[in-house]
C-alpha positions as CSV (number, residue, x, y, z in Angstrom):
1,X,-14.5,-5.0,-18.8
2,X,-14.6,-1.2,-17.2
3,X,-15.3,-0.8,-13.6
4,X,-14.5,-4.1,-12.9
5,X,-15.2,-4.1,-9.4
6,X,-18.8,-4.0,-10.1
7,X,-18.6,-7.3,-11.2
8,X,-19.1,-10.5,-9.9
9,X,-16.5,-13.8,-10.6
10,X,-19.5,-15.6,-12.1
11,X,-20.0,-12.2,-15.3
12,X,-16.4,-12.4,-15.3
13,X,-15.7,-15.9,-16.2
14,X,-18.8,-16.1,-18.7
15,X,-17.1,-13.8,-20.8
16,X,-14.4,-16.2,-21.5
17,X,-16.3,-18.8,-22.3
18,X,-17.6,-16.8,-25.9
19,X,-14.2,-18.4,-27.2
20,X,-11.5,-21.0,-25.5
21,X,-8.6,-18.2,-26.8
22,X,-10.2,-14.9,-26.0
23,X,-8.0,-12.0,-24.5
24,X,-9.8,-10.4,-21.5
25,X,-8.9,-6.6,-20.6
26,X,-10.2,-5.3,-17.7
27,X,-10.3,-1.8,-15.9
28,X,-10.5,0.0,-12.6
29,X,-9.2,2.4,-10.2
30,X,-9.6,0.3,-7.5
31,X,-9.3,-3.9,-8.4
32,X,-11.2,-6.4,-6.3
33,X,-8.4,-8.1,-3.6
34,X,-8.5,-10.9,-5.7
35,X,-7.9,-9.7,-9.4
36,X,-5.2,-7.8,-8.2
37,X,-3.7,-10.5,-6.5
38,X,-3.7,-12.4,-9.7
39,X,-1.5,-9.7,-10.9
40,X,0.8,-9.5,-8.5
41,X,1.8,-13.2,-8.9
42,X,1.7,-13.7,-12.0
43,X,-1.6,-15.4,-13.3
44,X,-2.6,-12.4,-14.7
45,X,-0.5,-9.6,-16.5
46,X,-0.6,-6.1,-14.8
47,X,-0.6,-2.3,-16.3
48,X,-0.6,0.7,-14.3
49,X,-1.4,4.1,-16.0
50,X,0.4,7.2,-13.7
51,X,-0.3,10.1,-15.8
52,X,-3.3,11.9,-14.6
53,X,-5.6,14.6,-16.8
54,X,-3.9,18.1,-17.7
55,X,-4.8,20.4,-14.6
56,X,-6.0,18.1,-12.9
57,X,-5.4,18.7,-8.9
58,X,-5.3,16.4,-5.9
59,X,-8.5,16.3,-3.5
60,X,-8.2,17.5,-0.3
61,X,-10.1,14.7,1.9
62,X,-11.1,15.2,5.5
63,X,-11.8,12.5,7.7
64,X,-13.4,12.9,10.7
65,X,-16.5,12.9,13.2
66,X,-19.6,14.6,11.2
67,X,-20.6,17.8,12.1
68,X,-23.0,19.7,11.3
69,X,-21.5,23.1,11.1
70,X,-18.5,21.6,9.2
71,X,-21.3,20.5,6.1
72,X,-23.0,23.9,6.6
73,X,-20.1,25.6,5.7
74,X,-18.4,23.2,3.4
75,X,-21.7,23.1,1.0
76,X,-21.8,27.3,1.6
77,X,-18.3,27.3,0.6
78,X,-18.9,25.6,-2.7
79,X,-21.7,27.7,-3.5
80,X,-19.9,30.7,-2.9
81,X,-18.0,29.4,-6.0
82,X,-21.0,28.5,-7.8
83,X,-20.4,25.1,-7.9
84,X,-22.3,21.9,-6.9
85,X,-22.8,19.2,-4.0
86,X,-23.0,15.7,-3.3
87,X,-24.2,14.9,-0.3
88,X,-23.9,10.8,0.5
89,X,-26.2,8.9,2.7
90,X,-26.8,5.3,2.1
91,X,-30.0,4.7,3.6
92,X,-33.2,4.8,1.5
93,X,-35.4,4.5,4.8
94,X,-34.9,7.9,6.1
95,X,-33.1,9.9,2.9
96,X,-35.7,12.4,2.7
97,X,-35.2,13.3,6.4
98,X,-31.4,14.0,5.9
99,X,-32.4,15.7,3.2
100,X,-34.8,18.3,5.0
101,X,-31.9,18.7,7.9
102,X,-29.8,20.1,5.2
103,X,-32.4,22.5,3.7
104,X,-32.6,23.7,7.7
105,X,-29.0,23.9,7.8
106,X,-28.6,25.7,4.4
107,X,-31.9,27.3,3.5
108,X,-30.4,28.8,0.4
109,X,-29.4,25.6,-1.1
110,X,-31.6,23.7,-3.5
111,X,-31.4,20.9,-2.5
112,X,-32.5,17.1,-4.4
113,X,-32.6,13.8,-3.8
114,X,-31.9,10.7,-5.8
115,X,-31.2,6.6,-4.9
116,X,-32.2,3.3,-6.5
117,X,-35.6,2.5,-5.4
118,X,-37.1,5.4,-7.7
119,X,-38.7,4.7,-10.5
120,X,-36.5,4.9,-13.7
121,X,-38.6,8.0,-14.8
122,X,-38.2,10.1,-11.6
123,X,-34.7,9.2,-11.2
124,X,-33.5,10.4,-14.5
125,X,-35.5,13.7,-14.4
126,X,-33.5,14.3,-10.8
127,X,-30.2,13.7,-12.3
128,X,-31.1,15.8,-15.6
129,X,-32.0,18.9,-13.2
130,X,-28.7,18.5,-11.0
131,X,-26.5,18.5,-14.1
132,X,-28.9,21.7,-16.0
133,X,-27.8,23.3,-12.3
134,X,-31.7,23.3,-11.0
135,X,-30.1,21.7,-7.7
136,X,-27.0,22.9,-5.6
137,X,-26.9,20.0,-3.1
138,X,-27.6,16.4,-4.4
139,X,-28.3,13.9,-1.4
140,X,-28.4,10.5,-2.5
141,X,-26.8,7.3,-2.5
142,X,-23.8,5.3,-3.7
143,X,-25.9,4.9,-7.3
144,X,-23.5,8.1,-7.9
145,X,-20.2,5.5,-7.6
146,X,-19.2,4.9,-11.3
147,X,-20.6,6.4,-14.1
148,X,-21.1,10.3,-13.3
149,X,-18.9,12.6,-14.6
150,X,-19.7,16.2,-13.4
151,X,-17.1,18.8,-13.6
152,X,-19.2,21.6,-12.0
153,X,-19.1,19.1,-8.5
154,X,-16.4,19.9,-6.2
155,X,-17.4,19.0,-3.0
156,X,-18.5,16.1,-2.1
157,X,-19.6,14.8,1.9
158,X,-20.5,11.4,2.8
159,X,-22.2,11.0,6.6
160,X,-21.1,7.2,7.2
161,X,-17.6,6.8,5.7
162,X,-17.0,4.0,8.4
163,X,-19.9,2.1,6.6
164,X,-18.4,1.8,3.3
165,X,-15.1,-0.3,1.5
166,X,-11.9,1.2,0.5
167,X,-12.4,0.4,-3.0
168,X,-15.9,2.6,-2.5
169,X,-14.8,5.4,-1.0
170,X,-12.1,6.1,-3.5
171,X,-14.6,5.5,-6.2
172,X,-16.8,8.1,-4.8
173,X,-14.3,10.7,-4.3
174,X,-13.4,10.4,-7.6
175,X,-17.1,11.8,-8.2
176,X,-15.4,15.1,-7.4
177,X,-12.6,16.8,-8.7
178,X,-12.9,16.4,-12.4
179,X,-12.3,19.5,-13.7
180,X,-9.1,21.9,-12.5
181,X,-11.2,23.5,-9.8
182,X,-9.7,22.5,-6.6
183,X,-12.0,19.5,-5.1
184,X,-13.2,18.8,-1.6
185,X,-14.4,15.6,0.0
186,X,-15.4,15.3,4.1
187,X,-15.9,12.1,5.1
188,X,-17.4,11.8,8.4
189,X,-18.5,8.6,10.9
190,X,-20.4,9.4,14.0
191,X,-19.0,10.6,17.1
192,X,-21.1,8.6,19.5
193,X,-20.0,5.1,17.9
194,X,-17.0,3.6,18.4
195,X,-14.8,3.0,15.2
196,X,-14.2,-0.9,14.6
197,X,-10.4,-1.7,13.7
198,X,-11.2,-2.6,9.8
199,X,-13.5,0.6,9.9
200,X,-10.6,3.2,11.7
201,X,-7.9,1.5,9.0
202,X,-9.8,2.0,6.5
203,X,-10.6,5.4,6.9
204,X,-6.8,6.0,7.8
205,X,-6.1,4.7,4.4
206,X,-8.3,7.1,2.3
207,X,-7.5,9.8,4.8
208,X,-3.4,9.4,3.8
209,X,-3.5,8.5,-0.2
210,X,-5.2,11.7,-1.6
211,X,-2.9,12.2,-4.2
212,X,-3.6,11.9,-7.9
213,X,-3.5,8.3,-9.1
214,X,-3.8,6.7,-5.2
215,X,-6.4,4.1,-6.8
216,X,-3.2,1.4,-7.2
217,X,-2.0,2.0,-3.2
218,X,-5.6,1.9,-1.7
219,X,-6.1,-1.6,-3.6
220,X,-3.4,-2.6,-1.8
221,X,-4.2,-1.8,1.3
222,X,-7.6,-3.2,0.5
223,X,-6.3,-6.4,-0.5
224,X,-3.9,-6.5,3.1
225,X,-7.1,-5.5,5.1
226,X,-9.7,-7.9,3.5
227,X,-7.7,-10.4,2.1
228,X,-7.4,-12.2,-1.8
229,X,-10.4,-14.8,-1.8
230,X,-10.7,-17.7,-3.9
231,X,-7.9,-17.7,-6.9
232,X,-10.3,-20.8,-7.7
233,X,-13.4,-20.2,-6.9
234,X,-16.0,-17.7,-6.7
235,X,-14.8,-15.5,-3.5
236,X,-13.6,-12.3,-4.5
237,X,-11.8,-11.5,-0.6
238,X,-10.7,-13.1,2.6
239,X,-9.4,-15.6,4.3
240,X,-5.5,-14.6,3.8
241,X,-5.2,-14.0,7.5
242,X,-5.0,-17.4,8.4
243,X,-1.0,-17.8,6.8
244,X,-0.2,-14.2,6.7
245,X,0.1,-11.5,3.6
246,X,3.8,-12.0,2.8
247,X,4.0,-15.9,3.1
248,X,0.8,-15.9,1.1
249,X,1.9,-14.3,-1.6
250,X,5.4,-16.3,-1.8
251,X,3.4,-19.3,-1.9
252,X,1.3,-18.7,-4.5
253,X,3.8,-17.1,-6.5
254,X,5.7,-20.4,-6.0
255,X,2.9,-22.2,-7.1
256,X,2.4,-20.6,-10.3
257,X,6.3,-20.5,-11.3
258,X,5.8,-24.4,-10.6
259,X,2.6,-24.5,-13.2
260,X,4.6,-22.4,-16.0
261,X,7.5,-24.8,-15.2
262,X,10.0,-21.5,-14.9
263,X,12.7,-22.7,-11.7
264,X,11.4,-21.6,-8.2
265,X,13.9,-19.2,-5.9
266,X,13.7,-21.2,-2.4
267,X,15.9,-19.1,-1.0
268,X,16.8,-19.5,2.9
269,X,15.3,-16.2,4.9
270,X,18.5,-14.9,6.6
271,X,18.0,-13.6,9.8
272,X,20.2,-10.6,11.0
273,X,19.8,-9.3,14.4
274,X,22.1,-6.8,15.5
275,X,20.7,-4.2,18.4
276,X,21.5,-0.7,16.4
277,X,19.4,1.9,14.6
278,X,19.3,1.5,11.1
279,X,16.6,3.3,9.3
280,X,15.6,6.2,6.7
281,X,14.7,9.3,8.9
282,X,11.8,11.2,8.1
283,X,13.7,14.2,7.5
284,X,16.1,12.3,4.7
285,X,13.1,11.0,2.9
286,X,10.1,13.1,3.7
287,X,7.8,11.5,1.1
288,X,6.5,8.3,3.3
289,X,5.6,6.4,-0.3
290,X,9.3,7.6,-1.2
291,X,10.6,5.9,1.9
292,X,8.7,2.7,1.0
293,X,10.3,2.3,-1.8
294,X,13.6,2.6,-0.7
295,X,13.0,0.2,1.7
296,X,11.2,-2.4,-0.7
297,X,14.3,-1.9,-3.4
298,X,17.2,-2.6,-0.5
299,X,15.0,-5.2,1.2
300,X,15.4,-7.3,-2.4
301,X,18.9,-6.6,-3.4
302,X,21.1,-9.6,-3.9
303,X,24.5,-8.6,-4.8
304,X,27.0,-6.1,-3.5
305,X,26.5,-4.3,-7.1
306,X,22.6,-3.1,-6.2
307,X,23.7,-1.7,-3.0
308,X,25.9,0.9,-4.2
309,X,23.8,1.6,-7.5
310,X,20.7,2.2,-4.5
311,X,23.6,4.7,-2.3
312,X,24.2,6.4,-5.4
313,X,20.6,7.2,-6.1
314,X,20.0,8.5,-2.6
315,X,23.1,10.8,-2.8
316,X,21.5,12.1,-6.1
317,X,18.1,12.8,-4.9
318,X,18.3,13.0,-1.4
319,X,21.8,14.7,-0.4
320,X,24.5,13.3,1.5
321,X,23.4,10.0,3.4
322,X,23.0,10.3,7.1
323,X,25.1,7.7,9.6
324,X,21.6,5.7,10.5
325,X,20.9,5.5,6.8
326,X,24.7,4.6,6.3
327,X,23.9,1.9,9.0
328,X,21.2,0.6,7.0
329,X,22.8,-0.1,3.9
330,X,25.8,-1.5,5.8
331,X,22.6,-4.3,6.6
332,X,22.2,-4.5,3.1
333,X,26.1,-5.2,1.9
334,X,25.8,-7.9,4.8
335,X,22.9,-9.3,3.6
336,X,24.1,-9.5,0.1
337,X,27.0,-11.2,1.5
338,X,25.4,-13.8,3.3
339,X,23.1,-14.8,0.5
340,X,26.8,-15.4,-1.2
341,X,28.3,-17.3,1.3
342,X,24.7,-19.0,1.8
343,X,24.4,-18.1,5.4
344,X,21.4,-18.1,7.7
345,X,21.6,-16.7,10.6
346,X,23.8,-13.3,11.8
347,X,22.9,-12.2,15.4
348,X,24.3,-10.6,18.1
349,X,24.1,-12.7,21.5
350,X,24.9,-12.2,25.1
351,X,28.8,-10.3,25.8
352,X,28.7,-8.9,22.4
353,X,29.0,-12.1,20.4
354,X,28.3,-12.2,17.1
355,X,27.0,-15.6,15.8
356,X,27.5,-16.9,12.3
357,X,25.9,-19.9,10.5
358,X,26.3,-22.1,8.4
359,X,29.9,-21.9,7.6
360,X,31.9,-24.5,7.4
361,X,35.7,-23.2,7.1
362,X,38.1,-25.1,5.3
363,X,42.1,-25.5,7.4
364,X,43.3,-22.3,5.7
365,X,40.0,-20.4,6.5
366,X,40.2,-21.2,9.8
367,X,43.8,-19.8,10.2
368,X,42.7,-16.5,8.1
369,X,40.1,-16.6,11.3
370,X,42.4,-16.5,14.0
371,X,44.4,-13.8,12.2
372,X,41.2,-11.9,11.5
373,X,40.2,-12.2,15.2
374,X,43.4,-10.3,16.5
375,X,42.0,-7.1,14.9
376,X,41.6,-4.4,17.2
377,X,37.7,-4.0,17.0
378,X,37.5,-8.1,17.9
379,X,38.5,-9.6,21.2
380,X,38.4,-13.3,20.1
381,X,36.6,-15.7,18.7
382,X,35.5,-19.4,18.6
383,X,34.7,-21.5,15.6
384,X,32.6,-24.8,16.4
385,X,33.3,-27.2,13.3
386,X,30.2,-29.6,14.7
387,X,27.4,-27.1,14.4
388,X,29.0,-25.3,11.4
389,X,29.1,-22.1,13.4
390,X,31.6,-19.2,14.4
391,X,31.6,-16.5,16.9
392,X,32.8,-12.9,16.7
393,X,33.9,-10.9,20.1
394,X,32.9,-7.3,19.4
395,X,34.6,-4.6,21.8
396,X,31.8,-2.5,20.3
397,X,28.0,-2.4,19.4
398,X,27.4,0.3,17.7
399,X,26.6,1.9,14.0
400,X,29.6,0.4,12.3
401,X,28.8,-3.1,13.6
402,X,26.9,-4.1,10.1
403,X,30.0,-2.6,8.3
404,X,32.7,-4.6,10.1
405,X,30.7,-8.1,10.1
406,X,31.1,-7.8,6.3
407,X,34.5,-6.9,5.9
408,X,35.1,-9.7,8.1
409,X,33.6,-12.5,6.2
410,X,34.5,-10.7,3.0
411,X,38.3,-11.0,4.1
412,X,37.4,-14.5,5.4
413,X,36.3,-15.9,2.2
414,X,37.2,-13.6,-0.4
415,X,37.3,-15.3,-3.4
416,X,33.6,-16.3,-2.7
């Protein structure tokens, strides 16, 4: 199935009813929220292709309120180049009038116009003359989303971005760009209207993925913003608000290892709270998708192993590691070690008290304890066998804090 998105769950599931063991291969840029949530737990296997055409470049994509002298110049600029436009505008009622704005804008562009409600006849003579080059500017409306491949179209300008879905406006940029002429695509909302929240996110999102191959990151976004539907049913988005995007996704990945009968990770969360700075700064990583990854690759690390495998790699690409990134995989080598030791819960309290729990310490743990505590970066300690819970006294919170909370327990329990 190509362009899947265009399709409903009803075409979908017909096809697999032609034979009760038929394989079902389906593409698209940008998946529906709920086909790609399918993937990403495990109902439905998942393939992403990275490598884009030879020469192919990136399209530069404004976002912002429309202006009139911006598309003057913007559809001037292309054909200075002798290329070709198209010009967006999703509203059959009053196309024609947009269109005879831009002739008074640009009275040297030729200018056509295309949308659905022509007859079949007129609509294909439209789009024959645009591609024999009869027409500079083509105004018309999404019927351009899938299906048109134009090389000699660089620019490309939609009037009510705010209007449209993530999954659509990526689509129709795509129009754009497919040759290795550098590609434009200006999408404007109107500055007297206030931007919704869904709308100004949205348009955030296109605004930030322009690079080649964004198609995979925009779906996710899409499917954070709008939600995964009905795995059951017939609704292709929403209603994953109502539990939240991460626990939704650990339940129904849950589910579905329960269904294939494969053992289910029910791992505590472990909370650590310690008040210090421990991030990746900008300057480390510049590369914000870069930095995501880092963060999603230590955020699921498990053993003390993947920690220094992850420092390594950062030395290798990114230089020498800087003390708040030091801090933050410090975090990581404690977390690691309370997933060991099965603990819950290390925070920092009032008076620079660390809390610890559950641990319950055996008579010669709790003597390695009191000989632990009379380090000089603790000042005491107290150990409460009822609750299964022991205290730290920091002198200090600072940077190394993370770092000296796991040599602590590692010295504590170290055969663990």
């Amino acid at each position: 199935v190509d362009e899947e998105q265009r399709f409903g769950v009803t075409h979908k599931e017909s096809i697999k009813k032609f034979k009760t063991d038929i394989d079902v291969l389906t593409l698209s840029a940008t998946p529906i929220p709920r086909t790609l949530e399918m993937s990403l737990t495990g109902i439905r296997d998942l393939s992403l292709l990275h490598t884009p055409p030879a020469e192919r470049q990136p399209i530069l994509t404004h976002v912002g309120e429309y202006d009139e002298r911006a598309t003057a110049e913007a559809i001037r600029r292309e054909l200075l180049r002798e290329g070709q436009v198209f010009f967006v505008h999703n509203k059959v009622e009053d196309i024609t009038e947009v269109a005879a704005r831009l002739q008074e804008m640009v009275p040297e562009a030729r200018i056509g116009v295309a949308h659905g409600q022509m007859d079949e006849g007129s609509l294909e003579q439209v789009v024959i003359d645009f591609w024999e080059r009869s027409y500079d500017v083509l105004v018309c409306t999404t019927i351009i989303e899938s299906g048109i491949d134009m090389p000699s179209v660089n620019t490309l300008v939609v009037d009510r971005a705010d209007l449209m879905g993530l999954g659509q406006l990526h689509q129709l940029r795509g129009r754009v760009g497919r040759s290795e002429q550098r590609a434009y695509a200006y999408l404007f909302y109107p500055p007297t209207r206030a931007l919704t929240e869904k709308a100004f996110e949205r348009l955030r999102t296109i605004g930030e993925a322009t690079q080649l191959g964004s198609g995979f990151r925009i779906a996710m976004r899409d499917l954070e913003l709008r939600g995964a539907g009905n795995l059951l049913g017939g609704t292709q988005s929403g209603h994953i608000a109502a539990v939240g995007y991460d626990l939704y996704c650990e339940m129904v990945t849950e589910a579905v290892a329960e269904l294939k009968g494969d053992p289910v990770d029910r791992t505590s969360e472990i909370n650590i709270d310690l008040p210090i700075k421990a991030f990746l700064p900008n300057e480390y990583v510049e590369a914000e998708e870069q930095r995501l990854e880092a963060y999603r690759k230590l955020a699921a690390v498990s053993e003390l192993v993947e920690v220094a495998d992850i420092e390594a790699e950062w030395i290798d690409r990114y230089g020498p590691v800087p003390e708040v990134a030091q801090t933050l995989l410090h975090v990581a080598l404690l977390r690691a070690e309370c997933v060991s030791l099965g603990l819950e819960d290390v925070s920092v309290t009032n008076r620079n008290r660390v809390r610890v729990s559950p641990i319950e310490l055996t008579q010669s743990e709790q003597i390695r304890y009191q000989r632990l505590l009379n380090d000089e970066k603790f000042n005491g300690g107290t150990y409460k066998e009822e609750v299964a819970e022991l205290t730290i006294h920091v002198r200090e919170v600072g940077p190394k804090l993370p770092g000296d909370v796991f040599n602590f327990l590692r010295e504590l329990r170290p055969t663990k």
